[in-house]
N, C-alpha and C positions, 0 to 999 in steps of 0.2 A: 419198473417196467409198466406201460401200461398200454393197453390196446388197444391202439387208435389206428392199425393197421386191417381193421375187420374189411373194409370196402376196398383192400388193395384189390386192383385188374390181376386175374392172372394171366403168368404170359401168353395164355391162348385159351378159349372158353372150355369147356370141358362137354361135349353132347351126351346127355341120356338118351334111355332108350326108347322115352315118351318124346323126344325131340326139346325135350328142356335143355337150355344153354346155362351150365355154372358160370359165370363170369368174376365171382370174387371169392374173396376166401371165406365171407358171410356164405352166399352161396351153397358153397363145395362145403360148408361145419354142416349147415341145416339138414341140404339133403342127406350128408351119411346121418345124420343123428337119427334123422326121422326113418329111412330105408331099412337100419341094422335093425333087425330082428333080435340079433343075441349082442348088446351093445357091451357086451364087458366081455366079446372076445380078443385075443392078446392085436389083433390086425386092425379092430376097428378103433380100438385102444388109441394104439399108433398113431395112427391116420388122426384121428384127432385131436390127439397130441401134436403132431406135427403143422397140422393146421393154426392151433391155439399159438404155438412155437412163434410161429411165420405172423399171426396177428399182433404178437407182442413187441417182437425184434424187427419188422419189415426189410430185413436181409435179405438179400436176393436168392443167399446160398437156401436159408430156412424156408422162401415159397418155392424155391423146386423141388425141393425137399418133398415139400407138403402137396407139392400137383404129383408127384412120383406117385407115393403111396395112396392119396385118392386114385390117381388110374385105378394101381396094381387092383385095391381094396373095389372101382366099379368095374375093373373086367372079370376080375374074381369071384363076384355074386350077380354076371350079367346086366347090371343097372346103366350099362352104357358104353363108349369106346375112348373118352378122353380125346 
């Protein structure tokens, strides 16, 4: 596998709360990398698991996957509303 899915569009930008648009899955890895505070908790884990997931395989299933749990993980710690 290899990760040439990094610049995939997601289906629809993701807004933070500084008015930044995610628009790929480079995006949506950086900002949670950079946001999480406690990055080895089991959510942010996930999240970027699923993102890494979606970069490898560019499945359509594994980027909704991966826009789900960034919501859940920026409405969870207020950094934005997806």
């Amino acid at each position: 596998m290899s990760d040439c899915y990094w610049d995939a569009d997601l289906e629809r930008p993701l807004r933070t709360r500084e008015g930044r648009r995610l628009r790929t899955l480079r995006d949506a890895y950086e900002f949670v990398g950079t946001r999480s505070a406690c990055p080895g908790h089991p959510l942010v884990k996930t999240t970027l698991g699923a993102l890494a997931t979606a970069a490898q395989s560019g499945a359509p299933l594994d980027l909704r996957r991966a826009v789900e749990r960034t919501v859940r993980l920026m409405r969870a710690n207020h950094w934005g509303w997806g």
